[in-house]
C-alpha positions in Angstrom: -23.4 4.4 -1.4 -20.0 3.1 -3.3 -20.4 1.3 -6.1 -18.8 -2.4 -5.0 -18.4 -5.4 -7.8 -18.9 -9.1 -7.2 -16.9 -10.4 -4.3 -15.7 -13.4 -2.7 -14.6 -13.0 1.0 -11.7 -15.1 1.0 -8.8 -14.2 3.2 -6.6 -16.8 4.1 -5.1 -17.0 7.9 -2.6 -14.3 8.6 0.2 -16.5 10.8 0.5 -20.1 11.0 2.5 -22.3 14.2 5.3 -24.0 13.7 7.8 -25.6 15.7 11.5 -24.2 16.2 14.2 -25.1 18.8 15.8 -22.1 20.6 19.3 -21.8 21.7 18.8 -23.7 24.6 17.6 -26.9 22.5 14.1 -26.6 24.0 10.7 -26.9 20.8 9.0 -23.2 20.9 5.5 -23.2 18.9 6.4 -20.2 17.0 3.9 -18.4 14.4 5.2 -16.9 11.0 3.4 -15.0 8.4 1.3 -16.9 5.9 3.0 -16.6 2.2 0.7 -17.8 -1.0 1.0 -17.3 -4.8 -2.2 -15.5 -6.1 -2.7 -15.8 -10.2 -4.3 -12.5 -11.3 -6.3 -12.9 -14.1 -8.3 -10.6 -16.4 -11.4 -11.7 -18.7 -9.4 -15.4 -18.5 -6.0 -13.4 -19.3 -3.1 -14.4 -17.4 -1.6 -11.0 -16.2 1.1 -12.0 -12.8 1.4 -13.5 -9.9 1.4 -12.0 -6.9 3.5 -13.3 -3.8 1.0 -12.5 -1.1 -0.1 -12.7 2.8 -3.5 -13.5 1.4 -5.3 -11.2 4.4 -7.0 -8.9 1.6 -7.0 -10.9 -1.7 -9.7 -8.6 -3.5 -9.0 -5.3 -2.3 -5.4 -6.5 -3.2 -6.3 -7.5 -7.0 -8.5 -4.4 -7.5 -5.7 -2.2 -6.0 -3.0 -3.7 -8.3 -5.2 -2.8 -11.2 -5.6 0.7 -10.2 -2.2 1.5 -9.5 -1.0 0.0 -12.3 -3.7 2.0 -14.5 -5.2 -0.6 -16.4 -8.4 0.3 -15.1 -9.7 3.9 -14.2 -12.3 3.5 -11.9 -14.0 0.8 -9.9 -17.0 1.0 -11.7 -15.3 -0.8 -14.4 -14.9 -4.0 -12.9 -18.0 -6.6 -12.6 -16.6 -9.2 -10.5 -13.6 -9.9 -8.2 -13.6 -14.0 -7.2 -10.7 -16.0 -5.7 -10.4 -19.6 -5.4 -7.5 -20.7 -3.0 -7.7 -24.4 -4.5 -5.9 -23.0 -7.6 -4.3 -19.9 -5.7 -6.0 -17.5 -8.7 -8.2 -14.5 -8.4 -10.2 -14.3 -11.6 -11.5 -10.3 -12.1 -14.4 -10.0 -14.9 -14.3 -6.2 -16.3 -17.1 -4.5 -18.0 -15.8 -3.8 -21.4 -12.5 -5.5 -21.2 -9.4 -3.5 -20.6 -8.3 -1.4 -23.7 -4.9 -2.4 -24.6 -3.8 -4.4 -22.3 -0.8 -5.9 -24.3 0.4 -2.8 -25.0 0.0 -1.6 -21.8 1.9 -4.9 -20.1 4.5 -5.4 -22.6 6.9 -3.6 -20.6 7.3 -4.8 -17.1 10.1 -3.2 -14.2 11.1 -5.5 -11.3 10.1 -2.9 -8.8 12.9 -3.3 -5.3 12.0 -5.0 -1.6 11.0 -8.2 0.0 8.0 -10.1 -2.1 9.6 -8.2 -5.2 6.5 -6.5 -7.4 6.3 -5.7 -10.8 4.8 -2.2 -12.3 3.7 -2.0 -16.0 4.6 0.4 -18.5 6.6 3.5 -17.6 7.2 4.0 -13.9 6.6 8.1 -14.7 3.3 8.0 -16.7 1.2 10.6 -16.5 2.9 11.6 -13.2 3.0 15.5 -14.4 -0.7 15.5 -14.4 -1.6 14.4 -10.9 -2.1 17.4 -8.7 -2.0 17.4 -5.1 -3.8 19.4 -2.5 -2.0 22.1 -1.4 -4.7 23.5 1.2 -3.9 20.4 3.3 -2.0 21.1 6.6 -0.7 18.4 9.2 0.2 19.7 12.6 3.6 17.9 14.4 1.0 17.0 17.0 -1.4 15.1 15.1 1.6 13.5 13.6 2.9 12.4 16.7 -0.3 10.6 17.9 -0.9 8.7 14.3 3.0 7.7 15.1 1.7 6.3 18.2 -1.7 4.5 17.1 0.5 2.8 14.6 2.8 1.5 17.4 -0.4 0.7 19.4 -1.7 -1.3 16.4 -2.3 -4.7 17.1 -0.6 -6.2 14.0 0.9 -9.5 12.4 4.4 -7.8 12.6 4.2 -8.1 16.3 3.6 -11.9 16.3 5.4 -12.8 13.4 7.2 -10.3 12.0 8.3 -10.7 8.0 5.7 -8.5 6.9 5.3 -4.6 5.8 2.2 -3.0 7.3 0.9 0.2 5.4 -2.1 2.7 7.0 -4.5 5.2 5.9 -5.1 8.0 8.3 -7.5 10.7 8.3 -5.3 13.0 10.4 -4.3 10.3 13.6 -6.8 8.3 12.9 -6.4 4.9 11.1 -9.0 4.0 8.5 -7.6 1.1 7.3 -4.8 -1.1 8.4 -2.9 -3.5 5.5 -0.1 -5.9 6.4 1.7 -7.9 3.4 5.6 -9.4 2.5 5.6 -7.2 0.5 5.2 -2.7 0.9 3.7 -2.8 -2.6 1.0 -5.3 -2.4 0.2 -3.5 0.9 -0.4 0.2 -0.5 -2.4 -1.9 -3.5 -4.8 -3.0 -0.9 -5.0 -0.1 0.8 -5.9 1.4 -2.8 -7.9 -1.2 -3.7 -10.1 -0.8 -0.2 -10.1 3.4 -1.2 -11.8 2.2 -4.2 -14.8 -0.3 -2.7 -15.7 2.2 -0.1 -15.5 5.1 -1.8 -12.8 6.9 0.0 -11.1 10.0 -1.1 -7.2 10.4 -0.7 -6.9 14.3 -1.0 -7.2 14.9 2.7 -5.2 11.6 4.4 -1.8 10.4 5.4 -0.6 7.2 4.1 1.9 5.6 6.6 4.1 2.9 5.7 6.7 0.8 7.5 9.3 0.2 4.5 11.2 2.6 2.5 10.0 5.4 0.5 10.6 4.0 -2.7 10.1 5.9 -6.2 7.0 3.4 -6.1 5.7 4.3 -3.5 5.7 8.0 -4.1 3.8 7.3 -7.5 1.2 5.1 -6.0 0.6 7.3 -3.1 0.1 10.2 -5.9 -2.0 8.5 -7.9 -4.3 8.1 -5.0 -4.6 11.7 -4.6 -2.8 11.4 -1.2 -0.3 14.1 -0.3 1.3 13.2 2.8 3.7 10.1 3.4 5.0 8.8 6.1 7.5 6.2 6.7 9.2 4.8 9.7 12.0 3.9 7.2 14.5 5.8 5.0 14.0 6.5 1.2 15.8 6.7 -2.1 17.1 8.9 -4.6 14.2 8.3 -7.0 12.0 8.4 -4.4 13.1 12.1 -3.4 13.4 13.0 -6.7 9.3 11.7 -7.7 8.6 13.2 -4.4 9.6 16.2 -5.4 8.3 16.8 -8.5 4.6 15.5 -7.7 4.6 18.0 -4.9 3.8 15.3 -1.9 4.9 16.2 1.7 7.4 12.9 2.3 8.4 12.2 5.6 10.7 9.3 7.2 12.7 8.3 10.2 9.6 8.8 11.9 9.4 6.8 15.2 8.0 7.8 18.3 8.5 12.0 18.0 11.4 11.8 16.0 11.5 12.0 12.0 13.2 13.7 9.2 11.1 16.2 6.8 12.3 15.1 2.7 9.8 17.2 0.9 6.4 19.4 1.0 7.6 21.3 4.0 4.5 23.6 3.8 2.0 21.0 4.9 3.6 20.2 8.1 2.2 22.6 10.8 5.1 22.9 13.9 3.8 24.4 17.1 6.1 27.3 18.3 8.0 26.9 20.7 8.3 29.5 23.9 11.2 31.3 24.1 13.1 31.0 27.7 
């Protein structure tokens, strides 16, 4: 069984109604995505504050921690409580976290809605992370995790304003993370890896905004060597992509999508000749 800390259970609601007039004049009760400030703080050190749904406030904290690699495994962190009242999440660590100045005294304003920060250099220890190469993905088993996304009941669907992120063991979802911001959803999605005990080296990681340099790099640091994103990428994003060795794919809706990277893990079924 998977180690877990300390934990409070405190999600806040996902939408909330309000009123809005529509073009004809006439009040619509309308719901739109929750948006709090969440304090993290470390053994009573203020480290940031998060912009956040709220849905998944301690896989969220515990996620940001691992993909920022101030901590290095779950094991090292005691307790994870938030309090709402003061919008802070207070994580209690074993040992402390070695160098933790250090480690946050550079900070990158990292791009997209509900704007995230990453600590220390984006490229760390990137040339040590090695991906599976054994893993294979057919275009078929793509298609259907395509389409149990778009069957996904989700907050995006009521409210939209949101970035929803999924882990899939081949086209099945494991877990299913919506946030205002891409980042905070792949850190909750780590941070959920984490409390159960869940290996990346064999899963997908599907997300609905752009395929960000950031991205790449968390998804890597979670052992994970397939992305896929309904959206488009960037430069750096290629490039990281590249370099790590991940299989990066985006455009994908429906049965459409454009191969970037790590061609050799997608499987395409051949195709009869007339």
């Amino acid at each position: 069984m998977a180690y877990k800390p300390e934990l409070t259970q405190s999600a806040r609601p996902a939408t909330y109604t309000v009123e809005a007039r529509d073009e004809s004049g006439a009040l619509v009760p309308t719901p739109i995505a929750g948006e709090h400030p969440l304090t993290l703080y470390v053994d009573k050190k203020e480290l940031v504050t998060i912009m956040t749904l709220g849905a998944a406030p301690e896989a969220l904290a515990i996620g940001f921690l691992r993909n920022q690699r101030l901590v290095d495994s779950i094991e090292e962190i005691v307790a994870v409580q938030v309090d709402w009242e003061v919008n802070a999440v207070a994580v209690t660590t074993r040992n402390g976290l070695v160098d933790l100045d250090r480690k946050t005294q550079k900070r990158t304003a990292t791009t997209g809605c509900g704007q995230g920060t990453v600590f220390g250099d984006l490229m760390q220890d990137i040339e040590s992370i090695r991906l599976d190469d054994q893993v294979r993905v057919d275009e078929e088993t793509l298609f259907d995790l395509l389409n149990a996304v778009r069957l996904h009941e989700s907050i995006y669907k009521q409210a939209g304003a949101v970035h929803g992120c999924a882990l899939a063991r081949g086209a099945e979802i494991l877990a299913f993370v919506e946030d205002v911001g891409r980042h905070n959803a792949v850190d909750a999605i780590a941070g959920w890896m984490w409390l159960e005990g869940i290996d990346g080296s064999d899963k997908i990681f599907y997300t609905t905004g752009r395929l960000t340099s950031e991205m790449v790099i968390k998804a890597a640091q979670m052992r994970i060597p397939v992305l896929v994103s309904r959206s488009g990428l960037t430069k750096m994003g290629h490039e990281v992509a590249t370099q790590v060795g991940i299989t990066m794919i985006g455009r994908a809706v429906n049965r459409h999508y454009l191969l970037f990277t790590g061609a050799h893990r997608l499987v395409k079924k051949a195709r009869a000749h007339a």
